[in-house]
C-alpha positions as CSV (number, residue, x, y, z in Angstrom):
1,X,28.6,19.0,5.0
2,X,27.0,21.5,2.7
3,X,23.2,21.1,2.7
4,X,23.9,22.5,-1.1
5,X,25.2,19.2,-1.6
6,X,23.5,17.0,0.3
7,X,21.1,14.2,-1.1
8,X,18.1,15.1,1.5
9,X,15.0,14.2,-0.1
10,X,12.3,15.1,2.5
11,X,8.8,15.5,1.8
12,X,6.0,17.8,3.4
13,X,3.2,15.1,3.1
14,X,2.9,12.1,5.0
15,X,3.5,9.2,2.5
16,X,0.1,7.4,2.6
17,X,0.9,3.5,3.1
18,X,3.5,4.4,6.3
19,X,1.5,3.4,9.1
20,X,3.5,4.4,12.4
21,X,5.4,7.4,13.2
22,X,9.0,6.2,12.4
23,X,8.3,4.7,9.3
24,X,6.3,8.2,8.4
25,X,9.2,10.1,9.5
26,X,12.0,8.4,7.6
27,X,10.6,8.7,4.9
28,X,9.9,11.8,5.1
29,X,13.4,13.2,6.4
30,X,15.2,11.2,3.2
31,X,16.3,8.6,5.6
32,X,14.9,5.8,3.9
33,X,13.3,4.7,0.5
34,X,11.1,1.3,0.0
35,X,11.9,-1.0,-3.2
36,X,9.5,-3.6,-1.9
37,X,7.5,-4.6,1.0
38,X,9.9,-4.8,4.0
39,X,12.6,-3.8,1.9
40,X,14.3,-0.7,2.0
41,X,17.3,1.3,1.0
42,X,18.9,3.8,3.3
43,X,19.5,7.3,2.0
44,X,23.2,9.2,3.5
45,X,21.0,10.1,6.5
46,X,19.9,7.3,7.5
47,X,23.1,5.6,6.5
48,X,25.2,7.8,9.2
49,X,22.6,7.3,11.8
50,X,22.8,3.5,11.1
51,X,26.7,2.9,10.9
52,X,26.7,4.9,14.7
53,X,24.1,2.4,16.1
54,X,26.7,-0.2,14.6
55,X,29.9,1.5,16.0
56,X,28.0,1.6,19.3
57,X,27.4,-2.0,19.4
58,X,30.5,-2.9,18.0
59,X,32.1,-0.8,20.5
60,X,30.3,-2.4,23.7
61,X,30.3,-6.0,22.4
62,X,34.3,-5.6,21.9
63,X,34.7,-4.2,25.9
64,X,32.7,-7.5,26.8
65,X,35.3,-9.4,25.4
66,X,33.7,-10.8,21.7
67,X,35.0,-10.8,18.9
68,X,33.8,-9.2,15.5
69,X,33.5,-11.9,12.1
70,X,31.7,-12.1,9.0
71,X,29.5,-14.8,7.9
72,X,28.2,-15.2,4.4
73,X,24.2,-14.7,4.4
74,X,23.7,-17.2,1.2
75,X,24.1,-20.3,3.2
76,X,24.0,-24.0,2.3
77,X,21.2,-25.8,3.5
78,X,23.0,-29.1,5.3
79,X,23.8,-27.1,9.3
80,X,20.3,-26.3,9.1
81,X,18.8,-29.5,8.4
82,X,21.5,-31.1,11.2
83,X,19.7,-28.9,13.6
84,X,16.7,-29.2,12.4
85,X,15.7,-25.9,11.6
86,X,15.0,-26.3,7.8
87,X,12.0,-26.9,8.7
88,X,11.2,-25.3,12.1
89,X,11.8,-21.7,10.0
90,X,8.8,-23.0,7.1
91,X,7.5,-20.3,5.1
92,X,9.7,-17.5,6.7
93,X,13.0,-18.4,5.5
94,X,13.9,-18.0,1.7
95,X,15.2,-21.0,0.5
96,X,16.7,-21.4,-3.6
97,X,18.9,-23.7,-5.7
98,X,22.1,-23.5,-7.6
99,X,22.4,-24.6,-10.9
100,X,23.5,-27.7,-9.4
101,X,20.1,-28.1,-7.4
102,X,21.8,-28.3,-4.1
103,X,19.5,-26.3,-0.9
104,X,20.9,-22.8,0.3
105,X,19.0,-20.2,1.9
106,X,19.4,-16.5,2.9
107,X,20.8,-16.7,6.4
108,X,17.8,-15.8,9.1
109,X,20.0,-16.5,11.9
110,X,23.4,-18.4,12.1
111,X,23.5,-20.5,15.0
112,X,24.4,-23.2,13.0
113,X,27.1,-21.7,11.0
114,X,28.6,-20.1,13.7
115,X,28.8,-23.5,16.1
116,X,30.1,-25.3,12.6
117,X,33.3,-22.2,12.4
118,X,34.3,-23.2,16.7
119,X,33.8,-27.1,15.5
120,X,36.6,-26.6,12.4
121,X,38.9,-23.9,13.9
122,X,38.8,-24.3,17.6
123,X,41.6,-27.0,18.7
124,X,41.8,-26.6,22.4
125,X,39.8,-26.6,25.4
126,X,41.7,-24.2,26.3
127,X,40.0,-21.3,24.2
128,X,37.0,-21.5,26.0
129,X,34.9,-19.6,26.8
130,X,34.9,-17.5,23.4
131,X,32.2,-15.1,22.1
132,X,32.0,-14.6,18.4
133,X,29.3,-12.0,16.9
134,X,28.5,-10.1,13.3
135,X,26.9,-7.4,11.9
136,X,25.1,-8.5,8.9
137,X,21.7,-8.5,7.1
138,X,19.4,-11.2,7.7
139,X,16.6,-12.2,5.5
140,X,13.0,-13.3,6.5
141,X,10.1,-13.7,4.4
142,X,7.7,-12.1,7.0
143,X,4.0,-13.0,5.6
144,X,3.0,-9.1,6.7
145,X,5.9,-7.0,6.8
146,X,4.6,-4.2,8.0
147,X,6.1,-0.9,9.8
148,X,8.6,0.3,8.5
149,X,11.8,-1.0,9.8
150,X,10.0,-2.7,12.6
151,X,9.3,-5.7,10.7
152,X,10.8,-6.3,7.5
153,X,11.8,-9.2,5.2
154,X,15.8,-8.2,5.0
155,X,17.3,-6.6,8.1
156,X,20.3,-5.6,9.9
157,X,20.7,-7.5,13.3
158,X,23.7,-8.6,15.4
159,X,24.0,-11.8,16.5
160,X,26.6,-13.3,18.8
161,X,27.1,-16.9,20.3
162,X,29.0,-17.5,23.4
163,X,30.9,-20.8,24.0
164,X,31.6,-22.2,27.3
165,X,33.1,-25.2,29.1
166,X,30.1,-25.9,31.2
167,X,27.0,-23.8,32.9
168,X,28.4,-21.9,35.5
169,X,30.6,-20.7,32.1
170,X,27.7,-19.9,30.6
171,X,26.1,-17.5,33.4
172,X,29.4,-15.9,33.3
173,X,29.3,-15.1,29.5
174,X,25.2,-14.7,29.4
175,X,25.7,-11.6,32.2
176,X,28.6,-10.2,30.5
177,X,26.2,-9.5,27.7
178,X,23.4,-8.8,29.4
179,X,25.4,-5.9,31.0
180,X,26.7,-5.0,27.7
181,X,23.0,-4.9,26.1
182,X,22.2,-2.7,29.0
183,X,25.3,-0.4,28.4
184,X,23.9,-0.2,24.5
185,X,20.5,0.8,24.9
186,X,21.5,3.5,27.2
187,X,23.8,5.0,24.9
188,X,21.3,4.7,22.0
189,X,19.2,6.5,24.0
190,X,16.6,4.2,24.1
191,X,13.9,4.0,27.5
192,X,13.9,0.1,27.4
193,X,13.1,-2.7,29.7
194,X,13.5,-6.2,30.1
195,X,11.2,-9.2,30.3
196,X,11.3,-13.1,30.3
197,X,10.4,-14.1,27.0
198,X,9.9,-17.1,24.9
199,X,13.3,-19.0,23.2
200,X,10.8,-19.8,20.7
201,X,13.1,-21.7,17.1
202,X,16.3,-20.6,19.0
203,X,15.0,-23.0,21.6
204,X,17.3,-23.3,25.1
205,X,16.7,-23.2,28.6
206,X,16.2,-19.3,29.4
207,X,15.7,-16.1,27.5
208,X,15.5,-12.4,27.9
209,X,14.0,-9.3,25.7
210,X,15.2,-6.0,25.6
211,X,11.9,-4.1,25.1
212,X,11.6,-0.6,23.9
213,X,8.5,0.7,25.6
214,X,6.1,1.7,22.7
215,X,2.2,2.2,22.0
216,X,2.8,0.5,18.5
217,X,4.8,-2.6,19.7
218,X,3.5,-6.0,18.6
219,X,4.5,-7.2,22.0
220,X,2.7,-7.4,25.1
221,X,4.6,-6.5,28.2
222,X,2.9,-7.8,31.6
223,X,5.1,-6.3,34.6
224,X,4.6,-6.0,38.5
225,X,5.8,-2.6,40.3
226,X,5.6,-4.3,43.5
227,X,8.6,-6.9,42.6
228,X,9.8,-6.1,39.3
229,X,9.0,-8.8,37.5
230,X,8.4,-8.5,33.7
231,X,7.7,-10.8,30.9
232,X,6.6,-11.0,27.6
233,X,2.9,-12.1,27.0
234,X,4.3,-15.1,25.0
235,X,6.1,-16.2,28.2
236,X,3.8,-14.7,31.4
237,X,3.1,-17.4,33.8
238,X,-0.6,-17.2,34.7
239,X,-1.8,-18.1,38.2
240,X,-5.3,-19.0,38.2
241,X,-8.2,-16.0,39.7
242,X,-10.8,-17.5,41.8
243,X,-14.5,-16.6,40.6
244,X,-17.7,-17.6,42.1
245,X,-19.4,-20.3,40.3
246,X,-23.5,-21.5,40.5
247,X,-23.6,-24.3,43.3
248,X,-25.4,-27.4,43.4
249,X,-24.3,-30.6,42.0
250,X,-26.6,-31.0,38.7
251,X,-26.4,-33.2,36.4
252,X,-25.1,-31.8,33.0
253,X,-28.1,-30.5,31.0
254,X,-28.2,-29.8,27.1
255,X,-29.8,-26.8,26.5
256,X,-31.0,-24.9,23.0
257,X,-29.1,-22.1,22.1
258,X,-30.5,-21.5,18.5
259,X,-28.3,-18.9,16.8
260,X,-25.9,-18.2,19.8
261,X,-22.6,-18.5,18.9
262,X,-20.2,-15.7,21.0
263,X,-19.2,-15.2,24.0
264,X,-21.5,-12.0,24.1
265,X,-24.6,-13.7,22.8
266,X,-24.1,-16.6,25.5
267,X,-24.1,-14.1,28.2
268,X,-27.2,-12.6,27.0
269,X,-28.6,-16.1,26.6
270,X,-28.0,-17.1,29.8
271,X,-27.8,-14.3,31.9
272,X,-24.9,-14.7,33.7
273,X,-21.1,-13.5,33.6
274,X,-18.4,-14.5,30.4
275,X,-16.2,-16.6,33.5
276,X,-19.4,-18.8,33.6
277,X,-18.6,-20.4,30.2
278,X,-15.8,-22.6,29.4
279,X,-14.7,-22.2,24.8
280,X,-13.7,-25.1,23.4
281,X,-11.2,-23.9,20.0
282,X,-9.5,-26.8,18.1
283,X,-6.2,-26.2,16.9
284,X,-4.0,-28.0,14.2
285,X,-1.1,-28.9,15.6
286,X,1.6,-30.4,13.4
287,X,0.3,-33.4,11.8
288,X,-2.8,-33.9,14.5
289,X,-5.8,-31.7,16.2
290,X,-6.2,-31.0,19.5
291,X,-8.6,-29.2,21.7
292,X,-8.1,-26.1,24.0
293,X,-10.3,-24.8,27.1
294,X,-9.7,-21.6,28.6
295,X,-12.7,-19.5,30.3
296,X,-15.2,-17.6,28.7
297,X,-13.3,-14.3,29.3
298,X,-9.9,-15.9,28.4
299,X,-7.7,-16.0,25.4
300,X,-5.6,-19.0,24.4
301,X,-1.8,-18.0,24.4
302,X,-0.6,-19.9,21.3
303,X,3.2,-19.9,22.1
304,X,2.5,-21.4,25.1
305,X,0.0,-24.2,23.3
306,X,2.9,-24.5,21.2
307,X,5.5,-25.3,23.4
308,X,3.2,-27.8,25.9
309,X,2.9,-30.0,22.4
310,X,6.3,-29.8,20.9
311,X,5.5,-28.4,17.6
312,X,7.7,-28.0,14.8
313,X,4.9,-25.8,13.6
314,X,3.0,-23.0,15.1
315,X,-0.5,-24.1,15.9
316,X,-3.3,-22.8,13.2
317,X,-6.7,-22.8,14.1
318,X,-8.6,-25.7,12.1
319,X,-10.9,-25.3,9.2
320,X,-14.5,-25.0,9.4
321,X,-14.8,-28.0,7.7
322,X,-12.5,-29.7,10.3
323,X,-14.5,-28.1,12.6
324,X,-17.3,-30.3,11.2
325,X,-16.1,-33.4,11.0
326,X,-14.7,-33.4,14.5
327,X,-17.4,-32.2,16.5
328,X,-20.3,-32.7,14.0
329,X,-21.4,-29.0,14.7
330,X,-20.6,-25.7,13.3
331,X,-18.1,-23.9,14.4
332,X,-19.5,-21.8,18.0
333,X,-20.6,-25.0,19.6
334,X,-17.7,-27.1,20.3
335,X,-17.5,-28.8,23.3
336,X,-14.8,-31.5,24.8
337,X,-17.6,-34.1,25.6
338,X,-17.2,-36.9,23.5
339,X,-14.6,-35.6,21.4
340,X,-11.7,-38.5,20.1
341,X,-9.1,-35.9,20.1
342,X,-6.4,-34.7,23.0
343,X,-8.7,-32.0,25.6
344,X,-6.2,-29.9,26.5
345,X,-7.6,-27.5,30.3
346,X,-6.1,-24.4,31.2
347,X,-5.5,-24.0,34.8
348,X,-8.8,-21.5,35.8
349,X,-10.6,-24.0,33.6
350,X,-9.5,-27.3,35.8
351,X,-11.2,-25.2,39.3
352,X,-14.5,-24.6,37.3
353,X,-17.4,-25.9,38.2
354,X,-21.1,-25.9,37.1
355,X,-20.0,-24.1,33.5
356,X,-21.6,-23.7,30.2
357,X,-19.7,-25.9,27.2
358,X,-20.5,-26.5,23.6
359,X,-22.7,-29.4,23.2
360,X,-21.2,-30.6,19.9
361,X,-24.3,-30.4,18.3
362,X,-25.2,-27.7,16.1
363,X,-28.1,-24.4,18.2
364,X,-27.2,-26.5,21.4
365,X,-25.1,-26.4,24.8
366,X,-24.3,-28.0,27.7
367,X,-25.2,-26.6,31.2
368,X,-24.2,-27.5,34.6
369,X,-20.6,-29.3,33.2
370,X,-18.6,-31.2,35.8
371,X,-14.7,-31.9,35.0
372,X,-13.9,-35.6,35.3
373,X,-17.3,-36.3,35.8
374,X,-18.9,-35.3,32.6
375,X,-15.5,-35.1,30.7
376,X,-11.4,-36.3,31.2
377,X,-9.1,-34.0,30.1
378,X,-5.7,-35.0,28.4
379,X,-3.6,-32.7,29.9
380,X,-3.9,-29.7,32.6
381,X,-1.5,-26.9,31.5
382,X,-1.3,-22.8,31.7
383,X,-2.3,-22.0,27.8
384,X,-3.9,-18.2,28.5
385,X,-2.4,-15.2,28.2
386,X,-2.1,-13.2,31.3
387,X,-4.3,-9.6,31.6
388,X,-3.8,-6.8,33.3
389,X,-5.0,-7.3,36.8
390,X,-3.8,-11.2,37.0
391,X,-1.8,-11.6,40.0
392,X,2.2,-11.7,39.6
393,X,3.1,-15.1,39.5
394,X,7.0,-14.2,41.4
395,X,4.4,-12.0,44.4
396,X,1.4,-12.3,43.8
397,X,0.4,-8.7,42.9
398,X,-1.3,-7.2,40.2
399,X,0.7,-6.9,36.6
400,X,-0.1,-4.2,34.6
401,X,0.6,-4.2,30.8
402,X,2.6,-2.4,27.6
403,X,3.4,-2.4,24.6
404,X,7.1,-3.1,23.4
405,X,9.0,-3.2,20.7
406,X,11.7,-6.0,20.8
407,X,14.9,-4.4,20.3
408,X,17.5,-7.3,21.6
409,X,16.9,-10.8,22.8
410,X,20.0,-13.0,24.6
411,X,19.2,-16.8,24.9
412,X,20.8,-19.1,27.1
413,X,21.0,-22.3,24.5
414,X,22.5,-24.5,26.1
415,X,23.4,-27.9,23.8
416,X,21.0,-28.0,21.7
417,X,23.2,-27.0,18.8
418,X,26.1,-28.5,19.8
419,X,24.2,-31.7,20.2
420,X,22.9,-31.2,16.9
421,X,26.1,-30.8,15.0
422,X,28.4,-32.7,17.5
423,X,30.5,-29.3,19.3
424,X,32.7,-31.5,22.1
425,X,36.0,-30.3,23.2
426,X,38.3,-33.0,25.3
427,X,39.1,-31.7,28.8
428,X,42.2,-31.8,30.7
429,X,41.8,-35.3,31.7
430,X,41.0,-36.3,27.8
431,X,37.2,-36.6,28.7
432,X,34.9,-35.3,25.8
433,X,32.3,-33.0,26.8
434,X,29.6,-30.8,24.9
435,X,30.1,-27.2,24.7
436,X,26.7,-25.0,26.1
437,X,26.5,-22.1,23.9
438,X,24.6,-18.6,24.1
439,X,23.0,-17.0,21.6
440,X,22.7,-12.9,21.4
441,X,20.8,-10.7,19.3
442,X,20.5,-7.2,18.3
443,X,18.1,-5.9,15.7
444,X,19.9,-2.7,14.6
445,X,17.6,-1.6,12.2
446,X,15.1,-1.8,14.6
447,X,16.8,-0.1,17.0
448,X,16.9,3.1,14.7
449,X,12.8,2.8,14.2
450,X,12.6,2.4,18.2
451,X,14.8,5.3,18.7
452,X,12.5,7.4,16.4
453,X,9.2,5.8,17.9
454,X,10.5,7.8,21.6
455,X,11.6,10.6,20.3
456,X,9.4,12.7,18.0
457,X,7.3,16.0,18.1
458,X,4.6,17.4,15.9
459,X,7.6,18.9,13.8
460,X,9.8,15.5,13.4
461,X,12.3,13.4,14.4
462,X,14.1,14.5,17.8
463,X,17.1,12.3,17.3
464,X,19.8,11.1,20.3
465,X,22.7,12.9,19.8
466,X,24.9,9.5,19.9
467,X,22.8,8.2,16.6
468,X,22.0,11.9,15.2
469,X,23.5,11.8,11.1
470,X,25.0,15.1,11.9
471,X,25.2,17.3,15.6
472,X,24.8,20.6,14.8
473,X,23.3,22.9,11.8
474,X,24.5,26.7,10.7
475,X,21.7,28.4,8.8
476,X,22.3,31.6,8.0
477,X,18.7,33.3,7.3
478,X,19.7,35.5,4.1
479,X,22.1,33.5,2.2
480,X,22.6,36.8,0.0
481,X,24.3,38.5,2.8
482,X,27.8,38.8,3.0
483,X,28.0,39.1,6.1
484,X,25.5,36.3,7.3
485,X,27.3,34.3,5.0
486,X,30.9,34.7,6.5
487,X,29.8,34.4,9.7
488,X,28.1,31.1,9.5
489,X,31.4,30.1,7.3
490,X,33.1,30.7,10.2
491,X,30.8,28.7,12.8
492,X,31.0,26.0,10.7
493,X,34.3,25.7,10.2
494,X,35.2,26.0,14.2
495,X,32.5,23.6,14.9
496,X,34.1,21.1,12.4
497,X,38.0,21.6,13.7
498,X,36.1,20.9,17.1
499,X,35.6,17.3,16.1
500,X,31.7,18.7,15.9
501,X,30.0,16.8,12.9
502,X,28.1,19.5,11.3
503,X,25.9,20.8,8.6
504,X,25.6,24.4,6.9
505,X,22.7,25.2,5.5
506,X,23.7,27.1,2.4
507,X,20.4,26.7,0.2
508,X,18.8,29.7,-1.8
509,X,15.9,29.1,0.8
510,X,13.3,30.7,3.0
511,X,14.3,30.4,6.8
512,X,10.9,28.9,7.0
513,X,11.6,26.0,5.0
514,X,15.4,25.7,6.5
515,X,14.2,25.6,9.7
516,X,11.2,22.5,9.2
517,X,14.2,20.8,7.3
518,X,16.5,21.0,10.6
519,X,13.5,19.7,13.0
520,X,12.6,17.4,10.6
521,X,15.6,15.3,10.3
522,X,16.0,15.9,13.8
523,X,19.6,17.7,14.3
524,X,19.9,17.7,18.0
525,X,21.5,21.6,17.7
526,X,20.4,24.8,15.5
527,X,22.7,27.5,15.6
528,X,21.2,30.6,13.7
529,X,22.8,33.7,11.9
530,X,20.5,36.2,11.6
531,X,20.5,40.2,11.5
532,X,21.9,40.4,15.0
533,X,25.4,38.8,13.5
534,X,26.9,42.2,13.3
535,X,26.5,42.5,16.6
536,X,28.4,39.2,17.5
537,X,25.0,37.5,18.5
538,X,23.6,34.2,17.1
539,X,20.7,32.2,17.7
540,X,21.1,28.8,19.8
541,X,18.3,26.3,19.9
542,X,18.4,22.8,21.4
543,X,16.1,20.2,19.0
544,X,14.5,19.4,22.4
545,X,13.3,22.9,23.8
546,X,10.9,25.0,22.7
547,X,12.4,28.6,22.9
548,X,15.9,29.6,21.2
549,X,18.2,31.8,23.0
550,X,20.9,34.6,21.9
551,X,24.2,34.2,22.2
552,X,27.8,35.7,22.0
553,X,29.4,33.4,18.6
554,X,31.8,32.1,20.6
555,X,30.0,31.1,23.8
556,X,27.7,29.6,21.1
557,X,30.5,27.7,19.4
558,X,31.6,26.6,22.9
559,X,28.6,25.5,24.0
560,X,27.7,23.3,21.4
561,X,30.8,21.2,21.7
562,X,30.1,20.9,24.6
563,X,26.9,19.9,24.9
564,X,27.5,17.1,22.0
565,X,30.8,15.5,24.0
566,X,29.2,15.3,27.0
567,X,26.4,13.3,25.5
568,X,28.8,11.0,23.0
């Protein structure tokens, strides 16, 4: 491709509501442009990079054995409300009418639709197990997108559902794509790892996360060198640290605490250590409230909260006035003594002794607090999220933490949506059993912001060669020389009849301003025809090194193509 011709809009400044380095970065290599927030269209860079993180997939999900169809994503509303999901997805999904006021939405994910395709087509039990997947856009309406392509309201992500016979089927079809999601990632080029996670609304027994290691991931990573273990901070199993508490049996003591409200300013207050004090924080869950306990130095994990109760909804902190009404206190001195709601006690709380509560009564607290003496709690449960430090709940040893960015998530399902919308197949005996599905995703758009999050300098995007929009670019410095010219004609053209996809930079430009255009867009491979072409000697520079080096124009020629194939 001539550069001459080439609809490369990149920009010198960095666009001021991009907030992260790959969102910065595509927009200003011409990748992308937004029309709205978490909505963007993808210029013929970032187009080719995209369709070869597609072919990829498509490539590795077809060796596994699945096969490739296309679902609509304007979907009727009737699988979703059979499963239950119409209203488990809320606010994110978009929902509209036809002119004949019947439900659809824009497909988030398409469990449903897919399990409702095996229930009409498949006849046999006999063409189990089968794996069916997509490449499609999905649509969420995210309440901040934010990012970039990180998080956005319409997406590219492929999905794939595996249906088997029974559970040893299952494992057999979950590894198969666990392997392939391994095989992906490499060959995106991508440093990821993977964690337990939360199934969250996909719900099933088990699930995984592909996590892209990166300092601007919205997800917590808590992982053990000692044993391997790694989980997302949704899912983390906490095993409760011992601390010292005051001993002494007491009796429970209301104390003043006028204008004490934190954490901070009850440590003050008191003069003793944050693990001292156990915070009371009442939630709405569903249609009731509940209360949550977790030590002074603690945060409440809310997926976990979530999952204990069973809600449809995720769990939103009540309102002041709730607040009010509850405890008859402002918010800051909440307590669980005499509360008429569920208590709910996280694990380090149920070993405390002697703590320091909320005295549900407005500039006062309780002292000396005894569980199941002073108080009864409902339920006993691990609702923190795990910190750095914690011991590994598989060994036993410290976890330390990351950030990731969620690049692929496989789910073992199970039957919860062939329960749901009645998936049986009759066996060879004319029993009917249920099928136990899989679920596998891929967020491909994300995967191209991920790839760009690992692999930038202070001059732009250092793309993989596998997802690169083109391998190589000839610049020939003075595009008024003959000779320079013909030359770089002829580089091109070998490079190209090489199977080499590449780009000749044939612009009435400054070198200067051809060469921040070739790091910026991040083409792995510069080859340069300068002064020294006369002499049969080019410039060769690797996207990822620092110095160029001279070359013969052949050995130039042959070296690139190779260094590309070897790394396709």
């Amino acid at each position: 491709m001539r550069m001459s011709k080439l609809l490369m809009p990149t920009l010198r400044e960095v666009p001021a509501d991009a907030e992260i380095v790959s969102h910065q970065l595509m927009l200003r290599a011409g990748y992308i442009r937004k029309l709205a927030a978490g909505v963007y269209s993808y210029l013929p860079l970032g187009l080719r990079s995209l369709h070869k993180i597609e072919q990829i997939i498509r490539e590795e999900m077809d060796r596994a054995g699945a096969q490739e169809l296309l679902m609509s994503a304007l979907l009727p509303a009737e699988a979703y409300q059979a499963s239950g999901r119409w209203e488990v997805f809320g606010s994110n999904m978009f929902r509209l009418k036809d002119r004949n006021d019947r439900d659809f939405c824009l497909g988030p994910t398409h469990e449903e639709l897919f399990t409702q395709t095996v229930i009409n087509e498949v006849r046999s039990y006999k063409e189990y197990p089968m794996t069916l997947y997509q490449i499609q856009t999905k649509y969420r309406d995210e309440a901040r997108p934010r990012f970039g392509l990180i998080r956005g309201r319409e997406f590219i992500m492929k999905d794939a559902y595996s249906f088997d016979k029974d559970e040893a089927g299952l494992d057999a079809s979950y590894q198969k794509m666990y392997d392939a999601y391994c095989r992906i990632f490499t060959r995106l080029g991508l440093d990821f790892t993977v964690v337990d996670a939360d199934s969250g609304a996909m719900g099933g027994s088990g699930s995984q996360e592909f996590m892209v290691k990166a300092a601007v991931g919205e997800d917590g990573i808590a992982y053990c060198d000692a044993c391997g273990y790694a989980a997302n901070y949704e899912k983390a199993a906490c095993i409760p640290v011992e601390k010292a508490f005051p001993e002494g049996d007491a009796p429970m003591e209301k104390v003043a605490t006028p204008d004490v409200h934190t954490i901070e300013e009850l440590v003050q207050f008191f003069g003793t250590e944050p693990h001292v004090f156990a915070k009371t924080i009442l939630y709405k869950a569903d249609e009731k409230y509940v209360a949550v306990m977790v030590r002074g130095d603690r945060e409440i994990n809310e997926v976990k909260l979530k999952n204990l109760l069973g809600c449809v909804n995720d769990p939103e902190l009540a309102a002041p006035a709730v607040v009010r009404e509850l405890t008859h206190a402002e918010v800051g001195f909440a307590g669980p003594v005499g509360l008429d709601i569920d208590v709910i006690v996280d694990l380090e709380v149920a070993q405390m002794q002697n703590f320091i509560i909320g005295a549900n009564e407005t500039g006062y607290h309780f002292k000396n607090v005894q569980i199941n003496r002073d108080f009864t709690p409902t339920t006993v449960a691990d609702v923190r999220v795990i910190e750095p430090g914690d011991k590994c709940p598989k060994c036993g040893a410290p976890v330390k933490s990351d950030r990731g960015i969620e690049v692929g998530h496989i789910f073992k399902l199970g039957t919860k949506y062939s329960d749901a919308l009645g998936l049986s197949y009759q066996d060879e005996n004319g029993d009917s059993k249920v099928v136990i599905m899989g679920c596998y995703g891929i967020g491909v758009t994300r995967c191209f912001a991920a790839a760009i999050e690992q692999n930038y300098d202070e001059n732009g995007i250092i793309m993989p060669v596998s997802i690169a929009p083109y391998h190589v670019v000839v610049v020939p410095v003075n595009a008024k020389d003959e000779g320079q010219v013909r030359v770089a004609e002829q580089i091109y053209e070998n490079l190209q009849n090489a199977g080499i996809e590449t780009l000749l930079d044939d612009r009435q430009e400054r070198p200067g301003v051809k060469f921040k255009d070739a790091d910026l867009i991040g083409i792995p491979l510069r080859i340069v025809v300068g002064k020294k072409s006369g002499e049969g000697i080019v410039e060769y520079k690797l996207r990822t090194q620092a110095e160029a080096e001279d070359k013969p124009i052949e050995a130039a020629v042959r070296d690139a193509a190779a260094y590309i194939k070897e790394r396709l």
